[in-house]
ROKOLKE-606791 format. One record per atom (N, C-alpha, C): residue in one letter; x, y, z. Coordinates in pm, 1 decimal, m for minus. Example, Ala and Ser with C-alpha at 12.3 -4.5 7.8 and 13.67 -1.06 7.14 Angstrom:
# residues 2
PT   residu         px         py         pz
PT        A     1319.0     m569.0      780.0
PT        A     1230.0     m450.0      780.0
PT        A     1320.0     m330.0      780.0
PT        S     1285.0     m225.0      708.0
PT        S     1367.0     m106.0      714.0
PT        S     1290.0        3.0      787.0
***
This chain:
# residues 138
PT   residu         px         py         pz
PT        X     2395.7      697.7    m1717.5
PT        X     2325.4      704.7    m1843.1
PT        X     2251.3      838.3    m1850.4
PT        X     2299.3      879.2    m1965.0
PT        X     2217.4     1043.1    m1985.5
PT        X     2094.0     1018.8    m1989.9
PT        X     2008.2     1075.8    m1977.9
PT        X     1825.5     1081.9    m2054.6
PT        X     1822.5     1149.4    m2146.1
PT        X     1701.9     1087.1    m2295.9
PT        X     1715.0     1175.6    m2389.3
PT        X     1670.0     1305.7    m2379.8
PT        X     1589.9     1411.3    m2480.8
PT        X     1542.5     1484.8    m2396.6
PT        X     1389.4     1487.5    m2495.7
PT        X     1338.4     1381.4    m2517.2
PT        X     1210.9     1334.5    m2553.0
PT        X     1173.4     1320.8    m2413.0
PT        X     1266.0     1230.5    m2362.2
PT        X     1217.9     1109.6    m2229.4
PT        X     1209.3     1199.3    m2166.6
PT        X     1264.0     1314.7    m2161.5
PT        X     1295.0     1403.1    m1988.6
PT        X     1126.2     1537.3    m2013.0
PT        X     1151.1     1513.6    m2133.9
PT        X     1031.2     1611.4    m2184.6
PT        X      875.9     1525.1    m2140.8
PT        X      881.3     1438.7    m2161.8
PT        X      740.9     1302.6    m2153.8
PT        X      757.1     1303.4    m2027.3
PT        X      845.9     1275.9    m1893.6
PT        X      865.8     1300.1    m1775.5
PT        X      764.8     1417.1    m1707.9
PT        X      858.3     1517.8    m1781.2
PT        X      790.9     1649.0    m1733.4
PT        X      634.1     1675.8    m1763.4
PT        X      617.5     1604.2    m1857.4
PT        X      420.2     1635.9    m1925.3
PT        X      364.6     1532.1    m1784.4
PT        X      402.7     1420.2    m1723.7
PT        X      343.9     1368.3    m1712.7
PT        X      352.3     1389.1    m1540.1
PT        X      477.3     1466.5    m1493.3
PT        X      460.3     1501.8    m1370.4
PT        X      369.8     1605.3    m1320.8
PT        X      326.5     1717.1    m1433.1
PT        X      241.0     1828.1    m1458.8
PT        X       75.6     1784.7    m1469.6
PT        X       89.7     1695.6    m1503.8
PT        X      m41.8     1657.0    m1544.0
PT        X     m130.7     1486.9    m1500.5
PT        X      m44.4     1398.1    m1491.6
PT        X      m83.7     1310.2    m1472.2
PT        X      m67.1     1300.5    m1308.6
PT        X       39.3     1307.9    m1251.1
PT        X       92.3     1264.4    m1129.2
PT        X        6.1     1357.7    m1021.9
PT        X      m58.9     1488.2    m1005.8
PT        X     m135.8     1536.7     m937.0
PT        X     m243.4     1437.8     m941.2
PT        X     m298.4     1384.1    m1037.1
PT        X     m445.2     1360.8    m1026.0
PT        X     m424.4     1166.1     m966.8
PT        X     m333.5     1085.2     m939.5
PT        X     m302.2     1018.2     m928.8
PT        X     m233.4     1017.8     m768.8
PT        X     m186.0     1156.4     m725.7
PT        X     m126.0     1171.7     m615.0
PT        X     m228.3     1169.2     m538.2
PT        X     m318.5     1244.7     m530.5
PT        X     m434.3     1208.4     m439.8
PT        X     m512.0     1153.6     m394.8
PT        X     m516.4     1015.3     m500.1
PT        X     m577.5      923.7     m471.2
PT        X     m478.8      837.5     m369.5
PT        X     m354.5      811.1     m402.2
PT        X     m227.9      728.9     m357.1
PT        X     m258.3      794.8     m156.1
PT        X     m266.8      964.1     m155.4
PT        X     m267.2      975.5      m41.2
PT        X     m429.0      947.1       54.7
PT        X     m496.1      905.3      m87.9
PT        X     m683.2      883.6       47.8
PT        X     m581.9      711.1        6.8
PT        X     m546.6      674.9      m52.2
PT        X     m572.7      466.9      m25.8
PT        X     m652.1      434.5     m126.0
PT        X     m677.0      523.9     m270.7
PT        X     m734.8      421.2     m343.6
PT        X     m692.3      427.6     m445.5
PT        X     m765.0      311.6     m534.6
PT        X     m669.7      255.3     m653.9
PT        X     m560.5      159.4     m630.4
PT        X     m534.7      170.3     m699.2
PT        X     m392.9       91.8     m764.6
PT        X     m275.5      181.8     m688.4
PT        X     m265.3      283.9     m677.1
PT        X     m189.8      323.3     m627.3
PT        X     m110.3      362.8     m525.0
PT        X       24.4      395.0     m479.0
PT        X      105.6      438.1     m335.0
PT        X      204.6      564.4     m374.4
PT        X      210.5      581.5     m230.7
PT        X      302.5      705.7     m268.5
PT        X      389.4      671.0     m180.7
PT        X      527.4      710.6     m253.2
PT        X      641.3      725.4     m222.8
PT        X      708.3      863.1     m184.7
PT        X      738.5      849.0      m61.5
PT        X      790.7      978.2      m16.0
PT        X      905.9      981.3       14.4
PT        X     1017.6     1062.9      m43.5
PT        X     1170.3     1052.6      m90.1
PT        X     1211.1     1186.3      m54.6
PT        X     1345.3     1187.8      m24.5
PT        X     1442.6     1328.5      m10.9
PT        X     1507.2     1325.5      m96.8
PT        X     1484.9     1480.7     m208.3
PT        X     1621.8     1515.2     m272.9
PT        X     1773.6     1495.5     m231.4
PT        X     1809.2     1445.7     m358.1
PT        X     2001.2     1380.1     m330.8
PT        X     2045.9     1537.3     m329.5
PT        X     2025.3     1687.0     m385.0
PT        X     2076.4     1772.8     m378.4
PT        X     2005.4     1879.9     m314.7
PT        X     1897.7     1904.7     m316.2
PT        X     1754.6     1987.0     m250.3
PT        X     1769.2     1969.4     m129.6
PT        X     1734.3     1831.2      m53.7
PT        X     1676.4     1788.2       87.8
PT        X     1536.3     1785.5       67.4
PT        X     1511.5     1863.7      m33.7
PT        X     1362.2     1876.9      m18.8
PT        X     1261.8     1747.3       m5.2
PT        X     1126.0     1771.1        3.9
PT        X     1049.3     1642.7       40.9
PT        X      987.7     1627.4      m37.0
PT        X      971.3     1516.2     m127.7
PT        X      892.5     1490.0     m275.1
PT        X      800.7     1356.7     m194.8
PT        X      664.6     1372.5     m309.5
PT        X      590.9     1233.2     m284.4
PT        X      552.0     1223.6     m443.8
PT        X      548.1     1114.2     m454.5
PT        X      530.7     1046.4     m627.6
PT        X      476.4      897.2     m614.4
PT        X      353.5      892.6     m688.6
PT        X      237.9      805.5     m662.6
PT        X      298.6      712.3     m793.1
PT        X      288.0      595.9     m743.9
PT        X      323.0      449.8     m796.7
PT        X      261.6      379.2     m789.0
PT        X      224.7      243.3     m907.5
PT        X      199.1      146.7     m814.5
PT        X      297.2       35.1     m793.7
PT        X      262.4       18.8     m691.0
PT        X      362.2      m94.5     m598.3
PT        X      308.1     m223.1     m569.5
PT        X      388.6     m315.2     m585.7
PT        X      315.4     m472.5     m552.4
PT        X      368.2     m549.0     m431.3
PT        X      296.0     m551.8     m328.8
PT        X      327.1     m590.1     m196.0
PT        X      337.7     m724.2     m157.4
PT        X      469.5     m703.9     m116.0
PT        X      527.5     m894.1      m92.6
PT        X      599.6     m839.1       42.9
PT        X      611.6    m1023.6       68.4
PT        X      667.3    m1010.1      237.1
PT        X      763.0     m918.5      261.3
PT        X      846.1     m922.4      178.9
PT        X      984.6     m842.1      220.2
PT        X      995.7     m711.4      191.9
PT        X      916.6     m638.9      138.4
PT        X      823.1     m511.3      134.6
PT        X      704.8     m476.4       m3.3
PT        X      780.7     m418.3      m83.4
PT        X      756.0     m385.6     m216.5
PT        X      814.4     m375.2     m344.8
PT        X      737.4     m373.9     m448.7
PT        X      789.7     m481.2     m567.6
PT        X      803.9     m319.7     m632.7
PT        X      850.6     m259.1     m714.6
PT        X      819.1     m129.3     m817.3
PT        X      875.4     m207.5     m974.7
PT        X      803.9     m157.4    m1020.0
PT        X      858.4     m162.0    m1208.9
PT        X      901.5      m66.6    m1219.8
PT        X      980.4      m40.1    m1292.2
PT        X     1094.8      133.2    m1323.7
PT        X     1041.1      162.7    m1465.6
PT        X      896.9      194.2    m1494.2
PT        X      886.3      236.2    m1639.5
PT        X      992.3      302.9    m1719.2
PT        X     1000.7      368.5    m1616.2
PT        X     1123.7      522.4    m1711.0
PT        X     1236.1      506.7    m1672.6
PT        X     1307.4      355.4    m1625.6
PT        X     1423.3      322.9    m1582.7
PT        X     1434.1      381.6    m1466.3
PT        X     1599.4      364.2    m1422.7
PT        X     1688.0      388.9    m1330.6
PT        X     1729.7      517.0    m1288.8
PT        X     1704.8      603.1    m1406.8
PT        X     1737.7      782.3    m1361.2
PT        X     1637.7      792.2    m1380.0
PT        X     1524.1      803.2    m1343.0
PT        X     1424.2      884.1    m1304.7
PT        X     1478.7      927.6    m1130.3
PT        X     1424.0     1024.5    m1075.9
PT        X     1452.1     1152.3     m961.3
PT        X     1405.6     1019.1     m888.0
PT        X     1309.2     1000.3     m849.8
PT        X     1214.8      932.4     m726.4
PT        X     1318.2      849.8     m719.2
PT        X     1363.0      750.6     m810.9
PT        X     1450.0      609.3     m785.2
PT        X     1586.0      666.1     m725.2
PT        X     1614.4      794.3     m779.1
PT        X     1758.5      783.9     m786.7
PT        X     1760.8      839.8     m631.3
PT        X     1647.2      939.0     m570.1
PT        X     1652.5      992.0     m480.3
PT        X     1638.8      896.5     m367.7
PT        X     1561.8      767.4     m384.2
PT        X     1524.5      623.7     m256.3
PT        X     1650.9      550.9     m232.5
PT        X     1722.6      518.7     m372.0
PT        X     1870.8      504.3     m355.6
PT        X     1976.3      568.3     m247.1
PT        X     1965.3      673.0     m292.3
PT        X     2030.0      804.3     m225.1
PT        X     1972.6      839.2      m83.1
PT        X     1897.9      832.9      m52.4
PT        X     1821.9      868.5      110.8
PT        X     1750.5      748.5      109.0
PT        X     1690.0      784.5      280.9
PT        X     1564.3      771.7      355.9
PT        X     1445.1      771.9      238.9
PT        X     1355.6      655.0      211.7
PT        X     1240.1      686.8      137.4
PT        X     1090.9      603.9      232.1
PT        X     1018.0      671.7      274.6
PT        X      853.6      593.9      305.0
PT        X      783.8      518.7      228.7
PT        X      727.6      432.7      200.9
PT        X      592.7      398.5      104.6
PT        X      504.7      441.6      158.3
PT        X      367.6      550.3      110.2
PT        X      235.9      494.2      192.4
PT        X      167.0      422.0       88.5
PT        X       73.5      343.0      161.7
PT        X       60.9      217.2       85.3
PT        X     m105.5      162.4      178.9
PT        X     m195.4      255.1      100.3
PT        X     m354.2      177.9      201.7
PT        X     m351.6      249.9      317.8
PT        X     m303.5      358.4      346.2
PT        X     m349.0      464.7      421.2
PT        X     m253.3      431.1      539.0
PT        X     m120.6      297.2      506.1
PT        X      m48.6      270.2      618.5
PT        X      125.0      333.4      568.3
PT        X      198.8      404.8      651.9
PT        X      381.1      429.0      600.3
PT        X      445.4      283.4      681.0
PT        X      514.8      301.1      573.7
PT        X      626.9      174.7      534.0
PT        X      733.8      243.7      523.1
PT        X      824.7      221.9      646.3
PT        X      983.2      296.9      581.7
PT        X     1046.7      207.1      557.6
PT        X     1110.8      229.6      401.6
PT        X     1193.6      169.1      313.6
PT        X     1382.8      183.6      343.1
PT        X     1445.8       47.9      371.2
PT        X     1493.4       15.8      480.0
PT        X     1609.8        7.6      352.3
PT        X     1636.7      m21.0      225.9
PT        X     1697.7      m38.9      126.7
PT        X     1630.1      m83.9      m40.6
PT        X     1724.5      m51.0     m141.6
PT        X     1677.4     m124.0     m245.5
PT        X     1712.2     m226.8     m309.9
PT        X     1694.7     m318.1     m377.9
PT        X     1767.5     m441.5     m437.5
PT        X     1694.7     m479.0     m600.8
PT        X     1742.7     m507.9     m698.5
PT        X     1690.2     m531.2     m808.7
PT        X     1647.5     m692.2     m795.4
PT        X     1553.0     m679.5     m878.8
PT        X     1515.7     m848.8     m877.1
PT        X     1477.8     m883.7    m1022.3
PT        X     1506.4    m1050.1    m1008.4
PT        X     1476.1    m1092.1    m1128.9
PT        X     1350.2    m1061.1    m1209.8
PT        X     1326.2    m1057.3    m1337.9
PT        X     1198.4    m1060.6    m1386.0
PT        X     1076.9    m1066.6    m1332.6
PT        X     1109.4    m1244.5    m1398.4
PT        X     1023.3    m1331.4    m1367.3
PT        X      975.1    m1292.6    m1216.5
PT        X     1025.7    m1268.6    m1131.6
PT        X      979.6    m1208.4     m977.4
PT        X      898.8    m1106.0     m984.4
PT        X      971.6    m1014.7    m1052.8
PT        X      891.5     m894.8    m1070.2
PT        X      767.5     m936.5    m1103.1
PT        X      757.0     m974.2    m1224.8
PT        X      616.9    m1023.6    m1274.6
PT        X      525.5    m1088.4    m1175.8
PT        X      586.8    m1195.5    m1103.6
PT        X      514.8    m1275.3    m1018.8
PT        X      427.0    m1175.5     m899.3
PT        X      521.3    m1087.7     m843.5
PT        X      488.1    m1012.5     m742.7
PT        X      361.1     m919.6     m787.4
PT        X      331.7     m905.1     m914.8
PT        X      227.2     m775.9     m936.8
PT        X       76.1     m889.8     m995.7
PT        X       97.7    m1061.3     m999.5
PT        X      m20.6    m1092.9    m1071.1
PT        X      m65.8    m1044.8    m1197.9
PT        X     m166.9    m1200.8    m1172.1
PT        X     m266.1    m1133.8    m1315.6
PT        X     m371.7    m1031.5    m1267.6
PT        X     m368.3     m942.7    m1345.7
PT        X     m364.7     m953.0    m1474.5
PT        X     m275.0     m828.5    m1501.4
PT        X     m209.2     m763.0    m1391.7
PT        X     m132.5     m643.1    m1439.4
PT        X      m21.3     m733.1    m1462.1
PT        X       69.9     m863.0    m1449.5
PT        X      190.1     m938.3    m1486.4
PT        X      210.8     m939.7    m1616.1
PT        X       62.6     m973.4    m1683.8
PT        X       39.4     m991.1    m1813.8
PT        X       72.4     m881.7    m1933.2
PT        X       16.0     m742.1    m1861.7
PT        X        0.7     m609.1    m1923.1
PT        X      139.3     m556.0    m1936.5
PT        X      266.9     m649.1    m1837.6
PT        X      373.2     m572.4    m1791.3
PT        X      467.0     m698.8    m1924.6
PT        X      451.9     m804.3    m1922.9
PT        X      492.1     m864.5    m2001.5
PT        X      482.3     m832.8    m2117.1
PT        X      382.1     m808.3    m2151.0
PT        X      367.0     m735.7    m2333.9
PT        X      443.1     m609.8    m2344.1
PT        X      412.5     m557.6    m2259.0
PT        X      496.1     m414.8    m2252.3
PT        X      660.7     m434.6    m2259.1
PT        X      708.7     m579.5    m2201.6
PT        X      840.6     m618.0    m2231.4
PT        X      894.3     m501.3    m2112.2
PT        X      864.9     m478.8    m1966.1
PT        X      902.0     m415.4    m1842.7
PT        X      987.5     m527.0    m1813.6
PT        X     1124.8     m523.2    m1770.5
PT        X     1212.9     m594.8    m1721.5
PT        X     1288.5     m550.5    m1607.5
PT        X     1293.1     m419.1    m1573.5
PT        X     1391.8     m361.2    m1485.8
PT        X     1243.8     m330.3    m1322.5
PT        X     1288.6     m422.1    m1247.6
PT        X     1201.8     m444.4    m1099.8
PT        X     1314.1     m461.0     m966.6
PT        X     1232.9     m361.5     m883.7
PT        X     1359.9     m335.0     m779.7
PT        X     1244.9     m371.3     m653.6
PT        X     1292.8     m401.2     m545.2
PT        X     1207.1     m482.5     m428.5
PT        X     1268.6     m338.2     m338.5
PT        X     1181.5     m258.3     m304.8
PT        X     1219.5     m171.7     m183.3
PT        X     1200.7     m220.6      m74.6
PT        X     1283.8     m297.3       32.4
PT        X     1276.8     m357.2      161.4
PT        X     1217.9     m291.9      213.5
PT        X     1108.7     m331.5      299.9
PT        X     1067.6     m298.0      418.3
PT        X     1176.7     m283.6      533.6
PT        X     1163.0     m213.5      587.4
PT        X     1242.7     m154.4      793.7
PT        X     1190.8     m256.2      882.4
PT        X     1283.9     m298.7      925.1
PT        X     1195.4     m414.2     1063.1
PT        X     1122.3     m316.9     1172.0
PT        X     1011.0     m299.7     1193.9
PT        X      981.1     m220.4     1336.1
PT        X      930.8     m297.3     1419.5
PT        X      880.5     m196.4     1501.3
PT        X      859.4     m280.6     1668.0
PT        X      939.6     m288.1     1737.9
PT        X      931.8     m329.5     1888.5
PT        X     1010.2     m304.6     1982.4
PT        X     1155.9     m371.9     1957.6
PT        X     1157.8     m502.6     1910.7
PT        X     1248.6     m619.9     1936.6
PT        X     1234.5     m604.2     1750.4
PT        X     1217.3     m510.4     1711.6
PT        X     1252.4     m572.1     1504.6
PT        X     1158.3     m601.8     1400.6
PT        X     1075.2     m691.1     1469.0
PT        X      945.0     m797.7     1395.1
PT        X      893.5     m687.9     1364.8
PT        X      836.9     m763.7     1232.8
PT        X      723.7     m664.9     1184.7
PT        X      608.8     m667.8     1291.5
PT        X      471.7     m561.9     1253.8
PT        X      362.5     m587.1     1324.6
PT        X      269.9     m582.0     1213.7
***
């Protein structure tokens, strides 16, 4: 799917401007927010892009505001991606889409609510990596 170039333009305002002041908080642990740290599918290069993420057993929940081609998604797909997430990394082991209703469930009230009006439907569960010696989480 192409992007229009409203969307790719609103992208760009908001990586310039919003996503610095949001990135830094994601890297002290506060807020609402995490950062995701991803390798370019063509670069290699090392990107981090602050999200918020809703934490369930099997790792993390994301909403895709700007869909499926946005860079960050397409790049976690494509490579190796980290969460940090509360001042702890989480390497993200695969992705999987999930139902709605899950999605929703996984983020609570009262952001479930905010995401429902908004009519957000597209939620992908980034697995957690088993670590530790023998697999188990710790």
């Amino acid at each position: 799917m192409v992007m229009g170039w409203f969307k790719r333009g609103w992208l760009t305002l908001i990586k310039h401007t919003l996503n610095p002041l949001t990135l830094g908080m994601a890297r002290r642990g506060l807020g609402p927010f995490a950062l995701i740290r991803h390798t370019g599918r063509k670069s290699g290069r090392t990107f981090e892009t602050p999200l918020i993420l809703a934490r369930v057993p099997e790792g993390f929940v994301a909403e895709l505001t700007y869909g499926p081609e946005v860079n960050w998604y397409r790049n976690v797909v494509a490579n190796q991606a980290t969460v940090v997430w509360r001042g702890r990394e989480f390497t993200v082991a695969g992705v999987e889409p999930i139902e709605t209703a899950a999605g929703l469930r996984a983020f609570g009230p009262p952001a479930s609510w905010v995401l429902k009006l908004l009519r957000r439907r597209e939620f992908r569960l980034l697995r957690e990596a088993p670590h530790g010696p023998e697999g188990e989480a710790s």
